[in-house]
LODREN-722109 format. One record per residue: x, y, z of N, C-alpha, C in turn; residue number from 1; residue in three letters. Coordinates in steps of 0.05 Angstrom, whole numbers, plus 32768, in hexadecimal, padded with zeros to 4 digits. Example, Ala and Ser with C-alpha at 12.3 -4.5 7.8 and 13.67 -1.06 7.14 Angstrom:
2
<site n_xx="8108" n_yy="7F8E" n_zz="809C" ca_xx="80F6" ca_yy="7FA6" ca_zz="809C" c_xx="8108" c_yy="7FBE" c_zz="809C" num="1" residuo="Ala"/>
<site n_xx="8101" n_yy="7FD3" n_zz="808E" ca_xx="8111" ca_yy="7FEB" ca_zz="808F" c_xx="8102" c_yy="8001" c_zz="809D" num="2" residuo="Ser"/>
END
This chain:
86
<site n_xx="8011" n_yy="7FE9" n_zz="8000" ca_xx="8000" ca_yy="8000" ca_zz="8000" c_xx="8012" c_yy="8019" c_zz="8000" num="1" residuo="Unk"/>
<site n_xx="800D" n_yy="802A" n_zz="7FF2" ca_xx="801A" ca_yy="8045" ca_zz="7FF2" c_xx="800A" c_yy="8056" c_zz="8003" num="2" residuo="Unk"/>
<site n_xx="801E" n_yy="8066" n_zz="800F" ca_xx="800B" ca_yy="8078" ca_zz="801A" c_xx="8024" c_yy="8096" c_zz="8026" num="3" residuo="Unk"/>
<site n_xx="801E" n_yy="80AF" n_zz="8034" ca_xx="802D" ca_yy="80BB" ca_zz="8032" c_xx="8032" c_yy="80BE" c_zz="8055" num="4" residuo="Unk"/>
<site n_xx="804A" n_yy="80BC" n_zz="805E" ca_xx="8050" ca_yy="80C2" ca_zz="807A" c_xx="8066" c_yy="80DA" c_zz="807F" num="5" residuo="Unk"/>
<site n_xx="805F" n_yy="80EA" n_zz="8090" ca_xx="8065" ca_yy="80FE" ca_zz="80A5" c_xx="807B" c_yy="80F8" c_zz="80B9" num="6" residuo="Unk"/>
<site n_xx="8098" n_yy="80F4" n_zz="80B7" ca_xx="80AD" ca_yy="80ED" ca_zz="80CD" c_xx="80B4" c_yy="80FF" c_zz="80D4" num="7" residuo="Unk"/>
<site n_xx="80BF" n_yy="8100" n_zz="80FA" ca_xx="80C7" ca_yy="8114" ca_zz="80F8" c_xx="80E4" c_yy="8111" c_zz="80F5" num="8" residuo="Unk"/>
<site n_xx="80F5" n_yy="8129" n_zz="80EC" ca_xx="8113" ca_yy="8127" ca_zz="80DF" c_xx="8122" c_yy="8115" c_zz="80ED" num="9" residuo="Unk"/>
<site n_xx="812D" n_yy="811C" n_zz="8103" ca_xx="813F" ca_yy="8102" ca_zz="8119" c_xx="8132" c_yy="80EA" c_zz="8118" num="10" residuo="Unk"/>
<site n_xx="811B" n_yy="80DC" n_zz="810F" ca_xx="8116" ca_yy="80C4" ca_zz="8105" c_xx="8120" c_yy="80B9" c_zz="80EB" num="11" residuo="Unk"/>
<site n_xx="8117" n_yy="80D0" n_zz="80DC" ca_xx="811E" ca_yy="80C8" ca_zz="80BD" c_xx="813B" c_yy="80C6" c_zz="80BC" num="12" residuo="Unk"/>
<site n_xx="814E" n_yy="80D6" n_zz="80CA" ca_xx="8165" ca_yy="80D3" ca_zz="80C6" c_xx="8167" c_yy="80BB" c_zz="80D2" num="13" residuo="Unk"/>
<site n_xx="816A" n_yy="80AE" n_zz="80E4" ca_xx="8162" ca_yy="808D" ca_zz="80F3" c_xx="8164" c_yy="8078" c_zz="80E5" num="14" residuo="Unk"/>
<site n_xx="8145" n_yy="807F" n_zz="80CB" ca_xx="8144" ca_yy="8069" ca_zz="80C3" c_xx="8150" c_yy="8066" c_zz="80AC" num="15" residuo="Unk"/>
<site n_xx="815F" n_yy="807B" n_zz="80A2" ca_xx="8168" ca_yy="8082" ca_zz="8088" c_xx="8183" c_yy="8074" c_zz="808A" num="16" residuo="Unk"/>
<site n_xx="8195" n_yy="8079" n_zz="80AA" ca_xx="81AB" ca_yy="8072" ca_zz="80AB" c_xx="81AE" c_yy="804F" c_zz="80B0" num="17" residuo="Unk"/>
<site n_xx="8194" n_yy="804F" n_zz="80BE" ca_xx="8191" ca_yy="802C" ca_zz="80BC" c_xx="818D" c_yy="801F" c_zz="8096" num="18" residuo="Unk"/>
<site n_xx="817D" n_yy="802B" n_zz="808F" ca_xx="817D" ca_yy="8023" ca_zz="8072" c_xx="8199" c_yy="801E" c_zz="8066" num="19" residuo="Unk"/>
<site n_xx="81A7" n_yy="8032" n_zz="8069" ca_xx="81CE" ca_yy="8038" ca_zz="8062" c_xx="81D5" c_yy="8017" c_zz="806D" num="20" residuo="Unk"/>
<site n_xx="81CF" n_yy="8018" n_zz="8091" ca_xx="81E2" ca_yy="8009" ca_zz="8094" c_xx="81DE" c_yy="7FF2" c_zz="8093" num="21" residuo="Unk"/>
<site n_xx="81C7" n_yy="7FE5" n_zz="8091" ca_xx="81BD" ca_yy="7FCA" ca_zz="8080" c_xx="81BF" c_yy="7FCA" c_zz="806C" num="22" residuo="Unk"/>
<site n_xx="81BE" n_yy="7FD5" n_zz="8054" ca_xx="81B8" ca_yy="7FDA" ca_zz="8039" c_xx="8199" c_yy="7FE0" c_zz="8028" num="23" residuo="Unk"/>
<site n_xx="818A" n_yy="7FD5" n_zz="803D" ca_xx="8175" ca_yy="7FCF" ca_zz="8035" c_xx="8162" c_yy="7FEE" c_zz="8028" num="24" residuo="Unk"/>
<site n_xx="8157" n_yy="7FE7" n_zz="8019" ca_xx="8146" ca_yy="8006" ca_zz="800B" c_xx="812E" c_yy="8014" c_zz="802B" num="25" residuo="Unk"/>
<site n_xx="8138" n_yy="8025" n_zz="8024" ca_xx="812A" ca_yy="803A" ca_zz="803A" c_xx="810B" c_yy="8035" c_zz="8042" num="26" residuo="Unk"/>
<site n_xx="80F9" n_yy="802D" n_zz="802D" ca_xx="80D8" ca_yy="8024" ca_zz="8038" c_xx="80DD" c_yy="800D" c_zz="804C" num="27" residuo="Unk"/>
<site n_xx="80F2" n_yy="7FF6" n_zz="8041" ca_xx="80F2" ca_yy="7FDA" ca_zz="804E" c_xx="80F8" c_yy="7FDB" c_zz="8065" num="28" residuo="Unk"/>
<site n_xx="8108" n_yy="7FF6" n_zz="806B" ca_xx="810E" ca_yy="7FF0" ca_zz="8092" c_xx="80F5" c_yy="800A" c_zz="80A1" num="29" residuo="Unk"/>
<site n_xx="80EF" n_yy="8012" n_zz="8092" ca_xx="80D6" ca_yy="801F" ca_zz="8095" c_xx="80C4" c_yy="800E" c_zz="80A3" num="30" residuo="Unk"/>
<site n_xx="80B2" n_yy="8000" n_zz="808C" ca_xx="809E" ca_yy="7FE6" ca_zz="808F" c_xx="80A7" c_yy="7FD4" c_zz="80AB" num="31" residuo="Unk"/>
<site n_xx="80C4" n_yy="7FC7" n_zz="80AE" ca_xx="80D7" ca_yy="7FBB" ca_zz="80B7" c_xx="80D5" c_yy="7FC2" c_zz="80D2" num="32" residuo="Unk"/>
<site n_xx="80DD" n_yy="7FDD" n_zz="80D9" ca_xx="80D2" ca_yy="7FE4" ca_zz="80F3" c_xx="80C3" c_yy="7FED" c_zz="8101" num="33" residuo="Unk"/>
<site n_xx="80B2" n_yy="7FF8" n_zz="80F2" ca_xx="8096" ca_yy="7FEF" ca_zz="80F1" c_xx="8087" c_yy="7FDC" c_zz="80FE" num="34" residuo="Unk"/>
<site n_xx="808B" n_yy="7FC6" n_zz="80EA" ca_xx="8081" ca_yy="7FB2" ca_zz="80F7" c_xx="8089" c_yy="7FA2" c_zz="8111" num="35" residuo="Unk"/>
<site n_xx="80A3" n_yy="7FA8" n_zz="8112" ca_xx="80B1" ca_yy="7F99" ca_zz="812B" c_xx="80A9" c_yy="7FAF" c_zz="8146" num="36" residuo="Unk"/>
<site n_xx="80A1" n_yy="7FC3" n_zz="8145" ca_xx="8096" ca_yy="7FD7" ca_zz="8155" c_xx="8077" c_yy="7FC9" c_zz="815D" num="37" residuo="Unk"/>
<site n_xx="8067" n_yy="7FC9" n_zz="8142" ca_xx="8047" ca_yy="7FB6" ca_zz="814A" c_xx="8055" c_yy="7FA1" c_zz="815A" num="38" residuo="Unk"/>
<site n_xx="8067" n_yy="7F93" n_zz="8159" ca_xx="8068" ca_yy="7F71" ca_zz="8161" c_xx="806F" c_yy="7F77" c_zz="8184" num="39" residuo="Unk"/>
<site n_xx="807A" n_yy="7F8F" n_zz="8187" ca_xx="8088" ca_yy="7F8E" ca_zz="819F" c_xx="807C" c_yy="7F8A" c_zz="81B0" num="40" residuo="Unk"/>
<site n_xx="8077" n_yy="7F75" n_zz="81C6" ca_xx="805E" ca_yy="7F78" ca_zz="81E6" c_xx="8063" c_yy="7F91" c_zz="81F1" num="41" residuo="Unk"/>
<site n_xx="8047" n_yy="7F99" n_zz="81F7" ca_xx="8043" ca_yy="7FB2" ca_zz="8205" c_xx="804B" c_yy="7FB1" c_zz="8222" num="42" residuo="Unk"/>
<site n_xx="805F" n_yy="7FC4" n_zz="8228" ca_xx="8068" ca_yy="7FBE" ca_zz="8256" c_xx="8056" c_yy="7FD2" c_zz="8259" num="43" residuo="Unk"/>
<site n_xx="804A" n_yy="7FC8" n_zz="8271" ca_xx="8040" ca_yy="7FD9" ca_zz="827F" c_xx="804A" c_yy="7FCE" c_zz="829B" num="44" residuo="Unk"/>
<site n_xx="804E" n_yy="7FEF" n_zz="82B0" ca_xx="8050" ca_yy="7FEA" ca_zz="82C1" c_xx="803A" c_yy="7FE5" c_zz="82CE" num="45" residuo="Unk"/>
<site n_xx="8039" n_yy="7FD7" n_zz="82E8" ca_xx="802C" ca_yy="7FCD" ca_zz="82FC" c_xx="8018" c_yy="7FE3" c_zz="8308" num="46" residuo="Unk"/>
<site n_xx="8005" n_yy="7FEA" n_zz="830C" ca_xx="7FFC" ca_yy="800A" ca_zz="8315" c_xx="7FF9" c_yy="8002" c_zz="833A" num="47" residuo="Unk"/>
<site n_xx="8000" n_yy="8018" n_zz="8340" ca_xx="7FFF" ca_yy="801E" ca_zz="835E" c_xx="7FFC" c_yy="803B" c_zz="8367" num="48" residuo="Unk"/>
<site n_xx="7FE1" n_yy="8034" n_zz="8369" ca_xx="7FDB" ca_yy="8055" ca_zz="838D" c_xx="7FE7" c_yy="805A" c_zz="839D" num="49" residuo="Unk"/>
<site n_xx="7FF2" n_yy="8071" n_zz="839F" ca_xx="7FFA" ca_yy="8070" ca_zz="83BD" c_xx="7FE4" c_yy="807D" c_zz="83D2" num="50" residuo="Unk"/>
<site n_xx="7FEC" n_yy="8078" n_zz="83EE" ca_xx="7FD3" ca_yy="8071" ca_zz="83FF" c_xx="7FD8" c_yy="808B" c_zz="8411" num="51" residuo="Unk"/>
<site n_xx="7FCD" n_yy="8097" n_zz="841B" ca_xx="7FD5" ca_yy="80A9" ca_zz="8427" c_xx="7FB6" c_yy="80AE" c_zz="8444" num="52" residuo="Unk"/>
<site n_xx="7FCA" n_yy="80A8" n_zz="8460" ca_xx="7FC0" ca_yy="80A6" ca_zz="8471" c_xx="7FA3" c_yy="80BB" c_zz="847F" num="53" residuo="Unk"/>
<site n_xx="7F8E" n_yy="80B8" n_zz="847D" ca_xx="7F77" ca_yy="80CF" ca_zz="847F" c_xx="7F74" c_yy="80CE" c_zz="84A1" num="54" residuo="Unk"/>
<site n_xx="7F87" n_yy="80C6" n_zz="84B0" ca_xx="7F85" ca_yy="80C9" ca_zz="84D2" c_xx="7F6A" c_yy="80B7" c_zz="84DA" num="55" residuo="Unk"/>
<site n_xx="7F6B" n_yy="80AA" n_zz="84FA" ca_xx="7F5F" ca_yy="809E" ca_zz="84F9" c_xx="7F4E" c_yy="80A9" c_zz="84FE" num="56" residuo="Unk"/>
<site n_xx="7F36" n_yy="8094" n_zz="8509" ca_xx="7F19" ca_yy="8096" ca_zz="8517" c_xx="7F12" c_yy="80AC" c_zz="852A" num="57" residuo="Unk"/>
<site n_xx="7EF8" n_yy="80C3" n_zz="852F" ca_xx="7EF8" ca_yy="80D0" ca_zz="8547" c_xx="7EF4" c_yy="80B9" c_zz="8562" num="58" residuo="Unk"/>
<site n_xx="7F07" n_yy="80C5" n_zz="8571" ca_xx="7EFD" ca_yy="80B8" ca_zz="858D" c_xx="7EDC" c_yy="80AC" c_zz="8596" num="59" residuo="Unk"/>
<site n_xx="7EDC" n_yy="8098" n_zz="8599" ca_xx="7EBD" ca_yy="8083" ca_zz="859C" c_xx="7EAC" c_yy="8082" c_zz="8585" num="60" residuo="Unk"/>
<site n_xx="7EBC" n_yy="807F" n_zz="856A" ca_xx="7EB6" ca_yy="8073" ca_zz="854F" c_xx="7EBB" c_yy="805B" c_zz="8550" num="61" residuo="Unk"/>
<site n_xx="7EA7" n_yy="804A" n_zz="854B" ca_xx="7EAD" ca_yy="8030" ca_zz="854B" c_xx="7EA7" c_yy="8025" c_zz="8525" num="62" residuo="Unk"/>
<site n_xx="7EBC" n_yy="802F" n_zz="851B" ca_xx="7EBB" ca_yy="802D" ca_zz="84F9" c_xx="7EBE" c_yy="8009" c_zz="84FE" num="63" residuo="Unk"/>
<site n_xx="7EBA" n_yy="7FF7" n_zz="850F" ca_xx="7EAB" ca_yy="7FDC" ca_zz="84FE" c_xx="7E8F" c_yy="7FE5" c_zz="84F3" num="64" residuo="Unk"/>
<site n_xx="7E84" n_yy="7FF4" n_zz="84FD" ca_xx="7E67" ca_yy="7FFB" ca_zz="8501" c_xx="7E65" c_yy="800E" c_zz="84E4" num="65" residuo="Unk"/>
<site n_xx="7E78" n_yy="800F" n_zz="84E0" ca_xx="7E73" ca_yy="802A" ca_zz="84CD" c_xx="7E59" c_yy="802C" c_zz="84B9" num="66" residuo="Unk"/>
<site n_xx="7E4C" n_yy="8013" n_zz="84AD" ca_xx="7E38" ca_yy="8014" ca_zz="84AA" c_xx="7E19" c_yy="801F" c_zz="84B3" num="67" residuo="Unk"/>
<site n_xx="7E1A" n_yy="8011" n_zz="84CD" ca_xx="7E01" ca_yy="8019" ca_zz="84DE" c_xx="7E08" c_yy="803F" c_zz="84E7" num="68" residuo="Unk"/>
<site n_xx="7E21" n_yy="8044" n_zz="84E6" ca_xx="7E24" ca_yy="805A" ca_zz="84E9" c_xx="7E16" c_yy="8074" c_zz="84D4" num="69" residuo="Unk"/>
<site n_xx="7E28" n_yy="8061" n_zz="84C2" ca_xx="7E21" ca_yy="8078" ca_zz="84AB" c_xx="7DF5" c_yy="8074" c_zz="84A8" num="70" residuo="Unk"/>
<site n_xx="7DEB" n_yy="8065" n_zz="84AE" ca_xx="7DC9" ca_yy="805D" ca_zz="84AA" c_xx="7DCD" c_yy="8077" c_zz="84C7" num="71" residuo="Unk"/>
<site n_xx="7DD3" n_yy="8071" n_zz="84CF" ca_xx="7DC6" ca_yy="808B" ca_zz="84F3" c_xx="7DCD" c_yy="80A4" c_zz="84EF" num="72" residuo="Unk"/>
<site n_xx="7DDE" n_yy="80AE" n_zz="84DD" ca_xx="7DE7" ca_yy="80C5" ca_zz="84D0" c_xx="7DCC" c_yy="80CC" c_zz="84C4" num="73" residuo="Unk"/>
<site n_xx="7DCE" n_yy="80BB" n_zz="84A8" ca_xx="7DB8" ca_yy="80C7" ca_zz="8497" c_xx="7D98" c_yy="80C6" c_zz="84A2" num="74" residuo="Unk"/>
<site n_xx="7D92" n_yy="80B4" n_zz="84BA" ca_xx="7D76" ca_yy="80B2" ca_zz="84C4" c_xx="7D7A" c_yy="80CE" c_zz="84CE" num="75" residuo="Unk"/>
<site n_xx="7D8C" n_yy="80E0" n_zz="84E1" ca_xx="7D92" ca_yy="80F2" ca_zz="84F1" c_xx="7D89" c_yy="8108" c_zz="84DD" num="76" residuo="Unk"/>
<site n_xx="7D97" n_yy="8107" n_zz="84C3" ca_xx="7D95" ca_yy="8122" ca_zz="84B4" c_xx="7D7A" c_yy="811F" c_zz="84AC" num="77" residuo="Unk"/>
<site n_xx="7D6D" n_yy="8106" n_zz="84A2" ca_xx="7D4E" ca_yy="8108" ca_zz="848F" c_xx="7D45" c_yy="8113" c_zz="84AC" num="78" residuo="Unk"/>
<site n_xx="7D41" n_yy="8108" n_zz="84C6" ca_xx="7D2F" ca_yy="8118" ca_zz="84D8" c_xx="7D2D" c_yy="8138" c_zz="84DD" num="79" residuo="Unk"/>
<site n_xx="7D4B" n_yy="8141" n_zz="84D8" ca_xx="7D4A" ca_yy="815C" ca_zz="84D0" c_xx="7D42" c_yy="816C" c_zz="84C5" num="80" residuo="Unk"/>
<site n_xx="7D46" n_yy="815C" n_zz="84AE" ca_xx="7D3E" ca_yy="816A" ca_zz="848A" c_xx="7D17" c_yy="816C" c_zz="8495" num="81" residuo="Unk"/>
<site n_xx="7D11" n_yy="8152" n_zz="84A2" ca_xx="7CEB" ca_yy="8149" ca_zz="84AA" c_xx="7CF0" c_yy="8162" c_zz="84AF" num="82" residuo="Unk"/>
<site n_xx="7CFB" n_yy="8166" n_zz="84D3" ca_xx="7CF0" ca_yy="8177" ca_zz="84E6" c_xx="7CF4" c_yy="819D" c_zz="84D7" num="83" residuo="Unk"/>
<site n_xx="7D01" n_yy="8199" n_zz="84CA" ca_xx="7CFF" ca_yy="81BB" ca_zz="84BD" c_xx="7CED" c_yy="81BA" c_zz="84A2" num="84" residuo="Unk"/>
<site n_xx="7CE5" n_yy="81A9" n_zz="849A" ca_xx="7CCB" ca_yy="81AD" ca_zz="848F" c_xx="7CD2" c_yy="81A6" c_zz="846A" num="85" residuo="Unk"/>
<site n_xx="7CE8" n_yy="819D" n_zz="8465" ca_xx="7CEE" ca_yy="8196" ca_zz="8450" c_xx="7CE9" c_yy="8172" c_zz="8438" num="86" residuo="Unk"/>
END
């Protein structure tokens, strides 16, 4: 397939001087590395968060509970929201 490509200069010189120093005509190490670029496995590193400490519990928080906690929170505020008329 023909088609028209955009290098930028410090590449073309690259692959021009590789063409020199194999012999081979300038499209063929083109295509050539190219393709050995598609073939290459992709690295990826490993991903990691770092954690950063938010201090603990207020004094007589019992966060096993933190569930039933958080339900006595929100019953607390809907009775509010009731009692002012909203």
């Amino acid at each position: 397939m023909r088609t028209t490509l955009t290098l930028d200069d410090a590449l073309a010189r690259e692959l021009k001087k590789l063409a020199v120093e194999t012999g081979k005509p300038f499209k063929v190490v083109v295509n050539e590395t190219l393709m050995r670029g598609l073939q290459a496995p992709v690295r990826r590193s490993r991903f990691r968060q770092k954690t950063f400490s938010l201090g603990g519990a207020r004094p007589g928080v019992d966060l096993t509970k933190a569930l039933a906690l958080a339900d006595a929170l929100e019953d607390a505020e809907r009775a509010a929201k009731l009692s002012r008329g909203r």
